[in-house]
C-alpha positions in Angstrom: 149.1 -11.4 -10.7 150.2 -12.1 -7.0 152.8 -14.7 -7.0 151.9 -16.5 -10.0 155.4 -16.8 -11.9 155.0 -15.3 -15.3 158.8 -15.8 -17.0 159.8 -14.1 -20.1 162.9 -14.8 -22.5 164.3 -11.3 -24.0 167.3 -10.5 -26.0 168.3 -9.7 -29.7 167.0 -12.0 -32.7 168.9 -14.8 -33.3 170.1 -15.4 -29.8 167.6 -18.1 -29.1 164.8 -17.0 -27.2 162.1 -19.5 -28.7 164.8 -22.5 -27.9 164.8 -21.3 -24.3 161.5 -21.0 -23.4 160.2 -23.9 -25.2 163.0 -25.8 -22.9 161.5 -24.1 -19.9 158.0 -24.6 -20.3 159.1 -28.2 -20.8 161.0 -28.6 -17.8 158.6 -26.7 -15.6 155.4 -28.6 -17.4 153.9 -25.2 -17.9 152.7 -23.1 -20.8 154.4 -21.6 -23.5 153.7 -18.0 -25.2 155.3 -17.9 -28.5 155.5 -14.2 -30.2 154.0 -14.2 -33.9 156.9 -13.6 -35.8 156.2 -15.6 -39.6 152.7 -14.7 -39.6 153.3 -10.8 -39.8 152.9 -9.9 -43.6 155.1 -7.1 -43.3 158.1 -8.2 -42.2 160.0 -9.6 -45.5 159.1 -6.3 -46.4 160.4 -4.5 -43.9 164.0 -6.4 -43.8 164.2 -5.3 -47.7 163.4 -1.7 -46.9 162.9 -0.3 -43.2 161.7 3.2 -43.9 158.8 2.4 -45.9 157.6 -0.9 -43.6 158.7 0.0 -40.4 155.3 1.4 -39.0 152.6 -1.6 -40.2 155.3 -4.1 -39.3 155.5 -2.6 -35.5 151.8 -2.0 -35.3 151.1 -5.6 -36.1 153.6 -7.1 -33.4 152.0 -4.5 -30.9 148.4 -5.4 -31.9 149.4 -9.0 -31.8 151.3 -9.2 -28.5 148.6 -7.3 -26.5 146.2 -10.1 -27.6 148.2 -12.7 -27.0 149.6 -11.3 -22.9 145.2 -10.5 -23.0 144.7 -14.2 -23.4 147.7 -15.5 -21.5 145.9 -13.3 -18.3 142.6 -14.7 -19.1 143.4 -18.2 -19.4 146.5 -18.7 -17.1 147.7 -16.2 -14.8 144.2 -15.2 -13.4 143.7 -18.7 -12.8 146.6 -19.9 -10.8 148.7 -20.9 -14.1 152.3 -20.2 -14.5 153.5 -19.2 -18.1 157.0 -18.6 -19.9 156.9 -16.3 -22.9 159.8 -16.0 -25.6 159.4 -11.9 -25.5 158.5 -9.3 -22.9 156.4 -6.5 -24.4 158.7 -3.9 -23.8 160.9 -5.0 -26.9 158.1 -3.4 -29.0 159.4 0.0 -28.3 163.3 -1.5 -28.4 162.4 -1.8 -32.1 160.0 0.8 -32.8 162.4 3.3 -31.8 165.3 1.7 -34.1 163.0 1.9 -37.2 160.3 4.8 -36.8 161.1 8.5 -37.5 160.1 10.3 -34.4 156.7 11.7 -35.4 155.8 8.1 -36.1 157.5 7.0 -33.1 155.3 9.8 -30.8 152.4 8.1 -32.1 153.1 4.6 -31.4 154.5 5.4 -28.0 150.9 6.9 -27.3 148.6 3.7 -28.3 151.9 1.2 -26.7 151.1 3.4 -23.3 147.7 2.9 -23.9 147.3 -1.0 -24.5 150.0 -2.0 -22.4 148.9 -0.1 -19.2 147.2 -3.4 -17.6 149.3 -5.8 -19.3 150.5 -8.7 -17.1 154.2 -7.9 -15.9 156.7 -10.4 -15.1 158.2 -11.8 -12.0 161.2 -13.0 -13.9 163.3 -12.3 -16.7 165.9 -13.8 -18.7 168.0 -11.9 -21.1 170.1 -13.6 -23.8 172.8 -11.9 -25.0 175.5 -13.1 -27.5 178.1 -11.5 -30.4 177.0 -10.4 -33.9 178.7 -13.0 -35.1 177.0 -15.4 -32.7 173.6 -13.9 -34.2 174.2 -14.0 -37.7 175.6 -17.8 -38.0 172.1 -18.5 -35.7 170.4 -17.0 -37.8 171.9 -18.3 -40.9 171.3 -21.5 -39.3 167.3 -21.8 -38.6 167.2 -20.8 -42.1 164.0 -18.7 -42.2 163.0 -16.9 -45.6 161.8 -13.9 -44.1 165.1 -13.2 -42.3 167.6 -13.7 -45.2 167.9 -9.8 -45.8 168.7 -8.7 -42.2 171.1 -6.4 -42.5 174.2 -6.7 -39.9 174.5 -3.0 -38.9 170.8 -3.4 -38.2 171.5 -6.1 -35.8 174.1 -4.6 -34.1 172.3 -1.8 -33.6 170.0 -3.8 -32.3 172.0 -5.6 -29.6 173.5 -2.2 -28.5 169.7 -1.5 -27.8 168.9 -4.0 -25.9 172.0 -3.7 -23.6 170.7 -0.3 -23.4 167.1 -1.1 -22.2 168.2 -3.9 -20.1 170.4 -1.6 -18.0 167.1 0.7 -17.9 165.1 -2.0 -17.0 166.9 -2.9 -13.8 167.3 0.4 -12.6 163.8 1.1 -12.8 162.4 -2.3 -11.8 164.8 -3.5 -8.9 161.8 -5.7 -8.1 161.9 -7.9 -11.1 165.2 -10.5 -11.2 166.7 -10.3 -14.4 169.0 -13.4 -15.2 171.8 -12.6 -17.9 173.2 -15.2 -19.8 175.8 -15.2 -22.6 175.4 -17.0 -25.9 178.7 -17.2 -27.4 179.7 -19.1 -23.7 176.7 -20.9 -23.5 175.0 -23.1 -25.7 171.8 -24.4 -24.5 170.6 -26.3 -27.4 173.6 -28.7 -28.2 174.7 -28.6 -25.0 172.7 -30.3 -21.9 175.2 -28.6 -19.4 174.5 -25.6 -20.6 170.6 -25.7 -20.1 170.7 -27.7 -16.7 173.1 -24.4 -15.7 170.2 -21.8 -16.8 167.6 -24.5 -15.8 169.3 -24.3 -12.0 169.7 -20.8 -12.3 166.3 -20.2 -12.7 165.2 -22.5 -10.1 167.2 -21.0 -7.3 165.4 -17.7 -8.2 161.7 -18.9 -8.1 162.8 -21.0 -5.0 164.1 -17.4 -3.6 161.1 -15.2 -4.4 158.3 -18.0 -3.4 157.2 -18.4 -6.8 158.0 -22.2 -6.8 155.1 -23.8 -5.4 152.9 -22.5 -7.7 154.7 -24.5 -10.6 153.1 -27.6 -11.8 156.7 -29.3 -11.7 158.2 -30.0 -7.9 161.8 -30.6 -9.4 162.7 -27.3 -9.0 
């Protein structure tokens, strides 16, 4: 991918991912990658009862994101083309692991290794984090059906996972920037400040690693 910027937006549901990166591509006049989330038949399902749904609902997202980071490659990043994606694909096995039993999980990690092997990799990522509290009025607020029976131990469990992978992540990949922002101090959606902050943040970081003259948009 060279130095193509390819910027992903990570953290637990309900923090607001989608907000961010539709905020970015906006400011940056690039792309955005938007994860499948509605469309997956199985998840309703799977929020009612997590044993019985976990596997098709994980296999869809996985199926789905490695089509959609296929295409982004294709039409994009292979072509000079920054993008900003709500979700990096690692966050499959951040969720596979909370819901599959461990045979199941052994066989998912084998086709995950598989399709994401030449998967495009990010040159930046920001991580949202915020309190269960924070989440659950979020996600009380956007209102969506399929969400309703989200359990709140789940999503705590859920956050402690994803502070868990981060921490991994950086360790293993001190080559990629990772940005950490909280949202129960920040509030990028009602609050202009708040996204000209991240918006700068982000900046100074492409400005540092040579990534920002490959954008479309000089204000950075």
């Amino acid at each position: 991918m060279g130095d193509i910027p390819f910027i992903t937006v990570e953290g637990p549901i309900g923090v607001g991912k989608t907000s961010l990166a539709k905020a970015i591509s906006e400011h940056f006049e690039i792309p955005l990658l938007r994860e499948i989330v509605d469309e997956n038949p199985f998840l309703g399902k799977f929020y009612e009862n997590i044993e019985e749904w976990s596997f098709q609902t994980e296999m869809f997202f996985l199926c789905n994101r490695f089509k959609q980071l296929g295409d982004i490659n294709t039409h994009y990043l292979s072509k000079n083309q920054s993008v900003v994606a709500d979700y990096h694909i690692f966050k499959n096995l951040i969720f596979a692991q909370r819901s599959l039993n461990q045979d199941e999980y052994l066989k998912y990690y084998k086709i995950y290794q598989i399709l994401t092997e030449d998967m495009p990799k990010p040159n930046v990522i920001i991580y949202l984090n915020a309190s269960l509290d924070t989440l659950l009025s979020r996600i009380k607020l956007r209102g969506r059906e399929i969400e309703k029976n989200i359990s709140p131990l789940y999503l705590e469990q859920l956050s402690l996972d994803y502070e868990h992978t981060m921490a991994i992540f950086e360790k293993e990949h001190p080559e990629i920037p990772v940005l950490r922002f909280n949202g129960d101090e920040l509030d990028f959606v009602k609050n202009e400040q708040d996204l000209d902050y991240i918006i700068e943040k982000l900046s100074y970081t492409l400005k540092t690693n040579s990534w920002t003259n490959t954008l479309t948009n000089g204000g950075c």
